[in-house]
HTML snippet that shows the backbone in 3Dmol.js (N, CA, C, O; Angstrom):
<script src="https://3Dmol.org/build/3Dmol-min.js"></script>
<div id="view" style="width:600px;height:400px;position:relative"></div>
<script>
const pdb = `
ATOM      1  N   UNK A   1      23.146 -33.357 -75.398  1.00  0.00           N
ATOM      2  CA  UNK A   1      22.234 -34.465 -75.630  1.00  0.00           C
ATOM      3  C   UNK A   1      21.782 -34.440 -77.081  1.00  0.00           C
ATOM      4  O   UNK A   1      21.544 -33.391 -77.679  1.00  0.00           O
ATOM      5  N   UNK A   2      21.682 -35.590 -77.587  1.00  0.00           N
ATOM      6  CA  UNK A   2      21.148 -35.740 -78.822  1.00  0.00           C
ATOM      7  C   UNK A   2      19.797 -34.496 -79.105  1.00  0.00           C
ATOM      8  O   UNK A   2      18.735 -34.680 -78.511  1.00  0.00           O
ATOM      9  N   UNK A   3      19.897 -33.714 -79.697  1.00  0.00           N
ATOM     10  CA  UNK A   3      18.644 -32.380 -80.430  1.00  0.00           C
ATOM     11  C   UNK A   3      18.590 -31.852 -79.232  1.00  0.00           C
ATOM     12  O   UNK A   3      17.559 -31.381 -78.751  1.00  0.00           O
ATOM     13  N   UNK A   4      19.879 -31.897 -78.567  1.00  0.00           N
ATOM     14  CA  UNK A   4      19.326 -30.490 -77.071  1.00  0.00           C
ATOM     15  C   UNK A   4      21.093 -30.211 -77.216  1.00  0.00           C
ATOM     16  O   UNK A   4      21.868 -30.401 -76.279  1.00  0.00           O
ATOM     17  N   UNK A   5      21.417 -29.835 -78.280  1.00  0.00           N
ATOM     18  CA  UNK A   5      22.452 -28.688 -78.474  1.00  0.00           C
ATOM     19  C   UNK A   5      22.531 -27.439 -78.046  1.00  0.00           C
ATOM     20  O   UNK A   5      22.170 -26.554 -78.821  1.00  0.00           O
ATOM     21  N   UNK A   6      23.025 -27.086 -76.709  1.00  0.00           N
ATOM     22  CA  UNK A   6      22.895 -25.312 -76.593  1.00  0.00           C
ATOM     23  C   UNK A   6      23.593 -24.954 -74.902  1.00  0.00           C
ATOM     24  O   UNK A   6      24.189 -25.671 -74.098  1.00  0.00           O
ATOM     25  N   UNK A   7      23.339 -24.073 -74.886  1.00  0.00           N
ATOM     26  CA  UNK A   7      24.347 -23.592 -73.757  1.00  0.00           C
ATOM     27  C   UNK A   7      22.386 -23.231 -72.601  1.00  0.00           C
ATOM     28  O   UNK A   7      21.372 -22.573 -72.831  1.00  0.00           O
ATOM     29  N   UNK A   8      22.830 -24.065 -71.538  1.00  0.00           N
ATOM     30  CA  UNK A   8      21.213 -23.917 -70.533  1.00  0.00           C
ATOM     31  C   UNK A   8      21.826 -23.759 -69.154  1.00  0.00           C
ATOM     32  O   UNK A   8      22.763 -24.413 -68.697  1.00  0.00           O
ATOM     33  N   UNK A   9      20.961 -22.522 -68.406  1.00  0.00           N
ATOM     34  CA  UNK A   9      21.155 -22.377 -66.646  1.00  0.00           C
ATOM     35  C   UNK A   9      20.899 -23.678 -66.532  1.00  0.00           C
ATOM     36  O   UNK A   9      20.495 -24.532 -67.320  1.00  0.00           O
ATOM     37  N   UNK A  10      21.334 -23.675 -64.941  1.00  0.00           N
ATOM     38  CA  UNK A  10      21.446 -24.655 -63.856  1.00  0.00           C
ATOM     39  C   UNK A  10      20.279 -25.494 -64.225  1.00  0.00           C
ATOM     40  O   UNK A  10      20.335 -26.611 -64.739  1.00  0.00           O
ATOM     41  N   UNK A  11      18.836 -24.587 -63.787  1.00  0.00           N
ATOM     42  CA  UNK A  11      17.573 -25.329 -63.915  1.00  0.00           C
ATOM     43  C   UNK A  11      17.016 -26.065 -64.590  1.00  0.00           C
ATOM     44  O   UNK A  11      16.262 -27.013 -64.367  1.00  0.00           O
ATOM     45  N   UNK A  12      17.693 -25.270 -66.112  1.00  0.00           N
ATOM     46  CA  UNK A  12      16.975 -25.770 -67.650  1.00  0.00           C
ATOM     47  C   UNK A  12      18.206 -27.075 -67.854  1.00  0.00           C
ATOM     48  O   UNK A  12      17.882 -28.016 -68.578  1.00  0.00           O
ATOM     49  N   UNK A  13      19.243 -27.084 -67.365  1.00  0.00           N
ATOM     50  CA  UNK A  13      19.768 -28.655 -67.507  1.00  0.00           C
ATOM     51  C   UNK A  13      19.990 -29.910 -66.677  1.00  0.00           C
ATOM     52  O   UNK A  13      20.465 -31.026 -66.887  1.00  0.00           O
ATOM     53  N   UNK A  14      19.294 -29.079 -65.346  1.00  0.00           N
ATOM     54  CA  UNK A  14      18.527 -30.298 -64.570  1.00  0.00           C
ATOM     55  C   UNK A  14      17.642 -30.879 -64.960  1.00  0.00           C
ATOM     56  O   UNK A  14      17.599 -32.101 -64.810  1.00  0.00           O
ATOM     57  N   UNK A  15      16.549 -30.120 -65.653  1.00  0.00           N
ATOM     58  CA  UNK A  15      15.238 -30.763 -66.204  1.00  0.00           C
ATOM     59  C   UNK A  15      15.525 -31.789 -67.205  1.00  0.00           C
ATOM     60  O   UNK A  15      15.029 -32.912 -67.303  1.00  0.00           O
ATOM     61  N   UNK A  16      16.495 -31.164 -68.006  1.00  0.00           N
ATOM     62  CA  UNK A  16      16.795 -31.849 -69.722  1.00  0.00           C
ATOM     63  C   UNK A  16      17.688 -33.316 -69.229  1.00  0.00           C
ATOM     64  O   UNK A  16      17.455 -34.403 -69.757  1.00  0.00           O
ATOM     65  N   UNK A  17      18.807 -33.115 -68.059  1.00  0.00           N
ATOM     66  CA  UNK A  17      18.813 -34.645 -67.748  1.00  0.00           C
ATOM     67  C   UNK A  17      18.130 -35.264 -66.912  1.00  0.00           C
ATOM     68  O   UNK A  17      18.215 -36.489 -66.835  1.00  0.00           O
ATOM     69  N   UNK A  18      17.485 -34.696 -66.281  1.00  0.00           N
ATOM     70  CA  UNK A  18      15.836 -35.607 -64.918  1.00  0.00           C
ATOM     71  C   UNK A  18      15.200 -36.426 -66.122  1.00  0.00           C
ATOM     72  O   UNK A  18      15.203 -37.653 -66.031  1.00  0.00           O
ATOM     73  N   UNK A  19      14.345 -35.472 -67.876  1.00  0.00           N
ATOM     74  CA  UNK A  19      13.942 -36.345 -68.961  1.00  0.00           C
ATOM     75  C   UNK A  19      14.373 -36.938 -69.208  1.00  0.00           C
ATOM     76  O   UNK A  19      13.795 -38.024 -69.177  1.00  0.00           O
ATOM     77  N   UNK A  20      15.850 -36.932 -69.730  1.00  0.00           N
ATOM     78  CA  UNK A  20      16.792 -38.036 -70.131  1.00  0.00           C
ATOM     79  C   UNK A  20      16.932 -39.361 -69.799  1.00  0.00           C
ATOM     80  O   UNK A  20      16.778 -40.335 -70.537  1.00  0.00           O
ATOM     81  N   UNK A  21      17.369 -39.317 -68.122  1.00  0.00           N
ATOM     82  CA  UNK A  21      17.350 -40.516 -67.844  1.00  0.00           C
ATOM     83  C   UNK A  21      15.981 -41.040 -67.013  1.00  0.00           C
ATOM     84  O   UNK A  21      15.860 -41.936 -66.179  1.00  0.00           O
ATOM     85  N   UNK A  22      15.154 -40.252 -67.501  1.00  0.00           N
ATOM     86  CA  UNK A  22      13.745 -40.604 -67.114  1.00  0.00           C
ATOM     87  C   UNK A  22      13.391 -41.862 -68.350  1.00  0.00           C
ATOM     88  O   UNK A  22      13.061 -43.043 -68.250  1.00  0.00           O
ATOM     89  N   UNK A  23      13.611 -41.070 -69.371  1.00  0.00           N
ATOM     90  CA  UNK A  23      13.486 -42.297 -70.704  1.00  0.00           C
ATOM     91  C   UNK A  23      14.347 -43.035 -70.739  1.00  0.00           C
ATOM     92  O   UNK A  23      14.087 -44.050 -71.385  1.00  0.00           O
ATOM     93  N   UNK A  24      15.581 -42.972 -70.195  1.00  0.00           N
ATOM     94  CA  UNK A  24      16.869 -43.787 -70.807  1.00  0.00           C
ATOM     95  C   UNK A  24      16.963 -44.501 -69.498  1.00  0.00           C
ATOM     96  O   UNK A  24      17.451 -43.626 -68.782  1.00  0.00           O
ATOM     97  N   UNK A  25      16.854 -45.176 -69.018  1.00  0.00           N
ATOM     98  CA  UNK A  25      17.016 -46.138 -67.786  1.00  0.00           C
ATOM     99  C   UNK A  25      18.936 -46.871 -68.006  1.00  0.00           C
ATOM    100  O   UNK A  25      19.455 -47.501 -68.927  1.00  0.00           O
ATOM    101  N   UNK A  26      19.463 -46.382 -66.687  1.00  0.00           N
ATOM    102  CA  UNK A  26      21.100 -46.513 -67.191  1.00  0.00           C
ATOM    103  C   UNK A  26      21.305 -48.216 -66.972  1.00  0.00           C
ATOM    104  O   UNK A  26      20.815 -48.637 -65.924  1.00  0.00           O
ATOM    105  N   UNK A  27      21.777 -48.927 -67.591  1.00  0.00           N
ATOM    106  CA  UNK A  27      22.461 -50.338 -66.991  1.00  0.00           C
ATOM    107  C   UNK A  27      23.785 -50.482 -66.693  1.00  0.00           C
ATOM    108  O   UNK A  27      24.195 -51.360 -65.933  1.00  0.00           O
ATOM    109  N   UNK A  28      24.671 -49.467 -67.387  1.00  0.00           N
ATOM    110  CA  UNK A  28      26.041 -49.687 -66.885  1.00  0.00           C
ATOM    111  C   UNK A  28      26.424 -48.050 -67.353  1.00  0.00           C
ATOM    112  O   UNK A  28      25.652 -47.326 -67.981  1.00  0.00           O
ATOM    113  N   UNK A  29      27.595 -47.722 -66.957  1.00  0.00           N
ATOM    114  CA  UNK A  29      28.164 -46.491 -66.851  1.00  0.00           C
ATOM    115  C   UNK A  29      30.086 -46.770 -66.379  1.00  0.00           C
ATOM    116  O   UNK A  29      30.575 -47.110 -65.302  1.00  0.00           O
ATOM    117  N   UNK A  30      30.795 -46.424 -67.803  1.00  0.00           N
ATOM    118  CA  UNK A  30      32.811 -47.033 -67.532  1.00  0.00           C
ATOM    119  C   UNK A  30      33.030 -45.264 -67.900  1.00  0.00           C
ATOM    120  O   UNK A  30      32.270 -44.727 -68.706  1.00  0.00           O
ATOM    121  N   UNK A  31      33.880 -44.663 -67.374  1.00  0.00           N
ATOM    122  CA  UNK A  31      35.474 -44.100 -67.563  1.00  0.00           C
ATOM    123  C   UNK A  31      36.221 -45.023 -68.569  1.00  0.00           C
ATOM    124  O   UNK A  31      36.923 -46.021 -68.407  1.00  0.00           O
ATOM    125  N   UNK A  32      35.804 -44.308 -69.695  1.00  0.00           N
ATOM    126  CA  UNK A  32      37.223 -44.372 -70.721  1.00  0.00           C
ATOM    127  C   UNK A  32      38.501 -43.933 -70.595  1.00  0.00           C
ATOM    128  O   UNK A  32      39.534 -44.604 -70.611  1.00  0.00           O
ATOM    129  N   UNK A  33      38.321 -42.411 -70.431  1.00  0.00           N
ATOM    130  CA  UNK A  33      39.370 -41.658 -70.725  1.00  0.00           C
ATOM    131  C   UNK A  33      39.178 -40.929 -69.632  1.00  0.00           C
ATOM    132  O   UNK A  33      38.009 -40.842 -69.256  1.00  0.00           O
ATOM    133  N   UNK A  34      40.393 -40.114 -68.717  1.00  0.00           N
ATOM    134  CA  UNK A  34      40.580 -39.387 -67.836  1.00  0.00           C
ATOM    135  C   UNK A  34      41.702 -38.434 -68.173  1.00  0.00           C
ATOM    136  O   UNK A  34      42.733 -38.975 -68.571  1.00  0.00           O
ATOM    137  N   UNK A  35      41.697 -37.037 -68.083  1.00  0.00           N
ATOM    138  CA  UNK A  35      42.490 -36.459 -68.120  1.00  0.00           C
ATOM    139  C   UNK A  35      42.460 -34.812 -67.818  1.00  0.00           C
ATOM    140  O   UNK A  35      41.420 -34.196 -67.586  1.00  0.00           O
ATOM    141  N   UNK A  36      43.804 -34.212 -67.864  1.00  0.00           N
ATOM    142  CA  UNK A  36      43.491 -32.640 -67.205  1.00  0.00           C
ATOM    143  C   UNK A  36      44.127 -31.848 -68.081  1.00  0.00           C
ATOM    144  O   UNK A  36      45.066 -32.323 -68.720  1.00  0.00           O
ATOM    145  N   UNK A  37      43.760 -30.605 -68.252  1.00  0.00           N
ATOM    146  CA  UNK A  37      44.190 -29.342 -69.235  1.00  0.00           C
ATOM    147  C   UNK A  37      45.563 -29.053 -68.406  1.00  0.00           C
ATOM    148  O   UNK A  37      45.974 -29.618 -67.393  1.00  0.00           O
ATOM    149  N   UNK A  38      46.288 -27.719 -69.358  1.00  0.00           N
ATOM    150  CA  UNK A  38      47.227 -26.794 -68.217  1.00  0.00           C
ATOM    151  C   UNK A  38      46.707 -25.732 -67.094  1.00  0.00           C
ATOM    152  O   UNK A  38      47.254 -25.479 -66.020  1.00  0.00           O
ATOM    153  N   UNK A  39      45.298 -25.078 -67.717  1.00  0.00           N
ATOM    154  CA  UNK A  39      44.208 -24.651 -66.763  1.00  0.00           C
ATOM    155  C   UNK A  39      43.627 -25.435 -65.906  1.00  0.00           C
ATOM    156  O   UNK A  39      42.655 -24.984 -65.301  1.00  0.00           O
ATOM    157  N   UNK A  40      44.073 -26.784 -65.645  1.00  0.00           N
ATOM    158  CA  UNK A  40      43.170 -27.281 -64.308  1.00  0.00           C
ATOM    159  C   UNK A  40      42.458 -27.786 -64.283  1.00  0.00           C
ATOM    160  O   UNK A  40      42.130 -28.297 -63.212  1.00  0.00           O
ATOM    161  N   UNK A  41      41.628 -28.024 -65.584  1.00  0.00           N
ATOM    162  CA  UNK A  41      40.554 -28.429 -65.979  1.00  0.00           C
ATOM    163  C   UNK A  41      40.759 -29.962 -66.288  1.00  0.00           C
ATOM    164  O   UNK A  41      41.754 -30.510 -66.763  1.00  0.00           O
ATOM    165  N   UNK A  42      39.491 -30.540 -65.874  1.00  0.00           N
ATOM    166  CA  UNK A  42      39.642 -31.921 -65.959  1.00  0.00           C
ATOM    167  C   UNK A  42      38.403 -32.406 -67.133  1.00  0.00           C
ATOM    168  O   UNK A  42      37.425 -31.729 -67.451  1.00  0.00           O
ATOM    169  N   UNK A  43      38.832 -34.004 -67.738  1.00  0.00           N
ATOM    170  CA  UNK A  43      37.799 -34.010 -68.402  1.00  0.00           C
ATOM    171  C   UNK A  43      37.740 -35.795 -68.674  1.00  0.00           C
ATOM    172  O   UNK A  43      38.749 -36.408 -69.022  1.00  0.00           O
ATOM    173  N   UNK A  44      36.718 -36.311 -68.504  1.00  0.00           N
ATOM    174  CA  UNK A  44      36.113 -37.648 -68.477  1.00  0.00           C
ATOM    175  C   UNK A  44      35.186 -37.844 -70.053  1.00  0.00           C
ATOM    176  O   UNK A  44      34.356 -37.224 -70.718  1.00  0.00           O
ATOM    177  N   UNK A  45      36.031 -39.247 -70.100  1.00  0.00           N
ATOM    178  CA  UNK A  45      35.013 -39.537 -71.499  1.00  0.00           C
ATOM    179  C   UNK A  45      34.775 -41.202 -70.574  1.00  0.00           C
ATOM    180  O   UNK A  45      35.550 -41.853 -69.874  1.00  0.00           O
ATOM    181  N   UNK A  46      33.552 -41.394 -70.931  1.00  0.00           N
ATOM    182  CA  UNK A  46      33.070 -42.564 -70.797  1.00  0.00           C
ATOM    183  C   UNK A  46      31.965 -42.887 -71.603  1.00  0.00           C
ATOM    184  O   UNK A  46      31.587 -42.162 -72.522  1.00  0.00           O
ATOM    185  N   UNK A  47      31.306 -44.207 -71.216  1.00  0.00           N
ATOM    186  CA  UNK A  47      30.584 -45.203 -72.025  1.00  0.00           C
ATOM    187  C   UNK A  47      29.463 -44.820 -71.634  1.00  0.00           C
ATOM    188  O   UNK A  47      29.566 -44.452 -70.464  1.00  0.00           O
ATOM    189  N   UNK A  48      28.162 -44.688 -72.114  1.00  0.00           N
ATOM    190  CA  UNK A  48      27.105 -45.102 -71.235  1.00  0.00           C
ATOM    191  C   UNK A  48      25.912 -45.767 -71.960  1.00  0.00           C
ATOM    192  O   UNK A  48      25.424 -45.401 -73.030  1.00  0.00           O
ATOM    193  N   UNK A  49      25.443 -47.039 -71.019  1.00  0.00           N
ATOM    194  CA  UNK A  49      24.819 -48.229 -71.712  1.00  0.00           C
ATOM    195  C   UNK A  49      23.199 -47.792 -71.238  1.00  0.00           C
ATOM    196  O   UNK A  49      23.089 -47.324 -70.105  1.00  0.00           O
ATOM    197  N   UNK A  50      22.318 -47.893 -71.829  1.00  0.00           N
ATOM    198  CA  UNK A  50      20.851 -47.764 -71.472  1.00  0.00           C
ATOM    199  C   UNK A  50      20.137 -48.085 -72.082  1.00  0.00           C
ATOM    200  O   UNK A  50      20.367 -47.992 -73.288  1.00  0.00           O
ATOM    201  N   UNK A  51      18.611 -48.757 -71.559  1.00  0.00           N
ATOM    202  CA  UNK A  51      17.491 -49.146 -72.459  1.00  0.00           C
ATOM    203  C   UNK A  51      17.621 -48.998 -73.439  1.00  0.00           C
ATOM    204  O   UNK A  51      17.503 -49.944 -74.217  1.00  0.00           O
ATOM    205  N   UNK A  52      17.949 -47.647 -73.905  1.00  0.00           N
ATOM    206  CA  UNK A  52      17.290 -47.043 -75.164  1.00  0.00           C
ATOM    207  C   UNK A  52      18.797 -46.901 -76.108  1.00  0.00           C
ATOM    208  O   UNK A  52      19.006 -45.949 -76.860  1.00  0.00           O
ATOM    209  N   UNK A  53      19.583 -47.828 -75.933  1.00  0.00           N
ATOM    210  CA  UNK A  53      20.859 -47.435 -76.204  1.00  0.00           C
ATOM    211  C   UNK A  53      21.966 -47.208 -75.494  1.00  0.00           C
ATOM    212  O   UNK A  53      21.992 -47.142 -74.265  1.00  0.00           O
ATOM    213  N   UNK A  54      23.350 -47.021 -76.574  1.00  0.00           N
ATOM    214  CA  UNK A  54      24.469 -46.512 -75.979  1.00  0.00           C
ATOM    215  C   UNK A  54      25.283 -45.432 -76.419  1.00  0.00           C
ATOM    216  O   UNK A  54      25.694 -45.323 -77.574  1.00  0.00           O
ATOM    217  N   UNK A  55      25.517 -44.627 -75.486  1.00  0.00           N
ATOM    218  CA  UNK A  55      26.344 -42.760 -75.649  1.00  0.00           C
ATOM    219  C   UNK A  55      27.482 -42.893 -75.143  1.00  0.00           C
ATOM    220  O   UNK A  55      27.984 -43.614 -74.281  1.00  0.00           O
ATOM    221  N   UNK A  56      27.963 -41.727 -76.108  1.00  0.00           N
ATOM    222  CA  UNK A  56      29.364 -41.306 -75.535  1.00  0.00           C
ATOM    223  C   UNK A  56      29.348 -40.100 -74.078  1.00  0.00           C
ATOM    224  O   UNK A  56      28.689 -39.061 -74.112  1.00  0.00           O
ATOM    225  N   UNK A  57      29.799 -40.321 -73.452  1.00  0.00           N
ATOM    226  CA  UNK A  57      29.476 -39.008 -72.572  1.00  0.00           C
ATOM    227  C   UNK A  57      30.651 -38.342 -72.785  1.00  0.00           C
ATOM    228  O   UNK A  57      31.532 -38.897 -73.441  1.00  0.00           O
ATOM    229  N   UNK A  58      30.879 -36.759 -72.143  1.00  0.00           N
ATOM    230  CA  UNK A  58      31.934 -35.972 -72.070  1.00  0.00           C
ATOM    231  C   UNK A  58      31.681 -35.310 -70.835  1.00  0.00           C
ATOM    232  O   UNK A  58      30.501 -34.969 -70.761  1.00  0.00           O
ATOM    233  N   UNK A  59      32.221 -35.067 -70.046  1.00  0.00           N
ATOM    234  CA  UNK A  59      31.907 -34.233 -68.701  1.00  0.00           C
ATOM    235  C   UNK A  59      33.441 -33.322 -68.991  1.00  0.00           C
ATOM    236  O   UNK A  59      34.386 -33.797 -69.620  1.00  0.00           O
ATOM    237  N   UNK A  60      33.419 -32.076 -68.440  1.00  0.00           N
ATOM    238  CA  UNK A  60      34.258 -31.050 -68.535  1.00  0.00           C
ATOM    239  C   UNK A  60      34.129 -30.406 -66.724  1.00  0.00           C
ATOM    240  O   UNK A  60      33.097 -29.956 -66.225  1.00  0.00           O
ATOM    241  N   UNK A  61      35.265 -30.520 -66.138  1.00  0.00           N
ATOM    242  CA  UNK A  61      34.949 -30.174 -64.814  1.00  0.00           C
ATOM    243  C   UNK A  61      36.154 -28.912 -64.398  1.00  0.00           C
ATOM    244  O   UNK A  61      37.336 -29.195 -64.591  1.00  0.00           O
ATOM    245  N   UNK A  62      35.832 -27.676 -63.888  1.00  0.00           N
ATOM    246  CA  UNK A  62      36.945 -26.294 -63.740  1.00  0.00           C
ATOM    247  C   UNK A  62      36.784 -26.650 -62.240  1.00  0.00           C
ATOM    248  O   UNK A  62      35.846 -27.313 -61.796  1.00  0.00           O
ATOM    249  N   UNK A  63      38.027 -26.021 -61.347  1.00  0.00           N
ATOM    250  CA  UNK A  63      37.922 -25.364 -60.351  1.00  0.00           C
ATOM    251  C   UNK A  63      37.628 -24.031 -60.211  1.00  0.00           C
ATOM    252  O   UNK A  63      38.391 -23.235 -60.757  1.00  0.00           O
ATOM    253  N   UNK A  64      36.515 -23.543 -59.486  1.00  0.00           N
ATOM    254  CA  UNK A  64      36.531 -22.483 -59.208  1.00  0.00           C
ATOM    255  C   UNK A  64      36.322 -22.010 -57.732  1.00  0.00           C
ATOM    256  O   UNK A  64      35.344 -22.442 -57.121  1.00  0.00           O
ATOM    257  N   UNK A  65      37.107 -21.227 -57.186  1.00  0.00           N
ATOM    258  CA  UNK A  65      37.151 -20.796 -55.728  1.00  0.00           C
ATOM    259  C   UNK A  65      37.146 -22.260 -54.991  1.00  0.00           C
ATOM    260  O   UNK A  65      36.214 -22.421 -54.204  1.00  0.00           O
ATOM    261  N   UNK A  66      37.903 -23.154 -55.117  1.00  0.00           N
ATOM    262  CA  UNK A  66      38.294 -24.113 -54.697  1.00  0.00           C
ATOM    263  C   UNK A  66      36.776 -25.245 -54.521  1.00  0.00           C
ATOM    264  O   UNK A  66      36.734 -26.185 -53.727  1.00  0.00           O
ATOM    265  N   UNK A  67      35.851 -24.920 -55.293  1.00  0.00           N
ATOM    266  CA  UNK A  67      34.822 -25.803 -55.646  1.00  0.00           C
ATOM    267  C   UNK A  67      35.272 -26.345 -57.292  1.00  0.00           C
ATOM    268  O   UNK A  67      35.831 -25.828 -58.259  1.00  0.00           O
ATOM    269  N   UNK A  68      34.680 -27.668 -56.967  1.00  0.00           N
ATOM    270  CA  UNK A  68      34.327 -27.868 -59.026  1.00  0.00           C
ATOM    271  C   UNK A  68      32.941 -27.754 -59.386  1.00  0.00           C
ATOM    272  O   UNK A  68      31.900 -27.792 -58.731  1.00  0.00           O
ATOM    273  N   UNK A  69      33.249 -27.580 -60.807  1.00  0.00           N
ATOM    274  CA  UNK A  69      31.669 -26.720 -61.453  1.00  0.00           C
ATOM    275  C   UNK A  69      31.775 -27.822 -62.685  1.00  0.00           C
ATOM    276  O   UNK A  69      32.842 -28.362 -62.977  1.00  0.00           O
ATOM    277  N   UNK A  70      30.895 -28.005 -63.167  1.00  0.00           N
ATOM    278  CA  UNK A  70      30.806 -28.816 -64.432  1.00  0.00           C
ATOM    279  C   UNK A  70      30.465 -27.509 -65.241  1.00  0.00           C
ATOM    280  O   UNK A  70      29.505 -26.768 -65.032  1.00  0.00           O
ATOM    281  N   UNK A  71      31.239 -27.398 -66.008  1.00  0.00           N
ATOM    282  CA  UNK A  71      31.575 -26.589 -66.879  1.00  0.00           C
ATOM    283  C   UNK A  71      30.888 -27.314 -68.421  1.00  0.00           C
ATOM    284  O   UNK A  71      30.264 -26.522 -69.127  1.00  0.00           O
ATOM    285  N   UNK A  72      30.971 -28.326 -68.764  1.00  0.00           N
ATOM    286  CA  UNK A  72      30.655 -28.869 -69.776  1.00  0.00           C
ATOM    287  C   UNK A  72      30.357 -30.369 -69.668  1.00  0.00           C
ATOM    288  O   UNK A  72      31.171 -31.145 -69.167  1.00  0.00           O
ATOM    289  N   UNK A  73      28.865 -30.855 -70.276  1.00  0.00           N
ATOM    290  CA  UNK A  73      28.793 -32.527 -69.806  1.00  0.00           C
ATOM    291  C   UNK A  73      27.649 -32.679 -71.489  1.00  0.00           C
ATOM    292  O   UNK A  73      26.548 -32.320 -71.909  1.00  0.00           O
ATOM    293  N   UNK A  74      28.627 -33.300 -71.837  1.00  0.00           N
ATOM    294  CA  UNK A  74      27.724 -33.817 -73.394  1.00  0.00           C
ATOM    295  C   UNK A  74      27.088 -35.248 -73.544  1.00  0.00           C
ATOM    296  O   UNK A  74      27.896 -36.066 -73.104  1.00  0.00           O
ATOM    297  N   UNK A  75      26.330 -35.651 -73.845  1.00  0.00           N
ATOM    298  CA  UNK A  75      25.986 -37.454 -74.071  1.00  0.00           C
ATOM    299  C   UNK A  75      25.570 -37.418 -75.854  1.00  0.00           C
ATOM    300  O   UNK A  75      24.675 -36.953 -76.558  1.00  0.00           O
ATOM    301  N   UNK A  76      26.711 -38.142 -76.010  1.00  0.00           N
ATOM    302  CA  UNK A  76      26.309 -38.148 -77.872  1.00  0.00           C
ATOM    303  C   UNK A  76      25.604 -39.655 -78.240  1.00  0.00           C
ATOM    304  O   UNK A  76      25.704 -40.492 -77.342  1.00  0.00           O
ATOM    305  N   UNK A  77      24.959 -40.037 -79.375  1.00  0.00           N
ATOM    306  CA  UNK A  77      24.176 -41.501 -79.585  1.00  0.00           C
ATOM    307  C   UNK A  77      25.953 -42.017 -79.966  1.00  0.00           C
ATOM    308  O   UNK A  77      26.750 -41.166 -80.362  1.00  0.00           O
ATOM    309  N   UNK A  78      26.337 -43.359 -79.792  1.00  0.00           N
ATOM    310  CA  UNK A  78      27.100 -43.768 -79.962  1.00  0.00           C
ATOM    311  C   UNK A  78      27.009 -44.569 -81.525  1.00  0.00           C
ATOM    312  O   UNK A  78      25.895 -44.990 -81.835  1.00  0.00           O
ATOM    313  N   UNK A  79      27.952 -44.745 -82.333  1.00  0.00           N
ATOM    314  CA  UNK A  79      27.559 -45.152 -83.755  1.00  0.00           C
ATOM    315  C   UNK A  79      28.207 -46.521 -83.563  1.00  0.00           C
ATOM    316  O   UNK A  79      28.190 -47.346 -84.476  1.00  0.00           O
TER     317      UNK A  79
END
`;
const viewer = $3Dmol.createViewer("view");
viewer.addModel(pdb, "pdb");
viewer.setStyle({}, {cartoon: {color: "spectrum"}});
viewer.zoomTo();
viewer.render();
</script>
């Protein structure tokens, strides 16, 4: 997220997106891009439109023990 650069447990990045889209009220949300690593790993770029603006998102998704984990989910300000 824009000035929340860093690696956060479960808890501390529930909170940081509960604020997020507490301020950012979503109006639309597209899949740009879809695609998968040779590790398995999958990864989504999309749009996302809100009050307060529009971001790039990145979601990064692993299998592990036959669950998926979000491994990585970024929202950048869009220029």
């Amino acid at each position: 997220l824009p000035n929340k650069e860093d690696s956060y447990s479960k808890a501390q990045a529930a909170q940081i997106l509960k604020d997020f889209f507490q301020r950012y009220k979503v109006s639309n949300y597209k899949v740009i891009h879809h695609g998968s690593a040779k590790d398995g790993a999958e990864y989504f770029i999309g749009s996302l439109s809100t009050s307060g603006g529009n971001f790039r998102t990145y979601l990064l998704v692993r299998t592990e023990n036959s669950k998926k984990r979000i491994q990585q989910f970024r929202i950048e300000a869009s220029e």
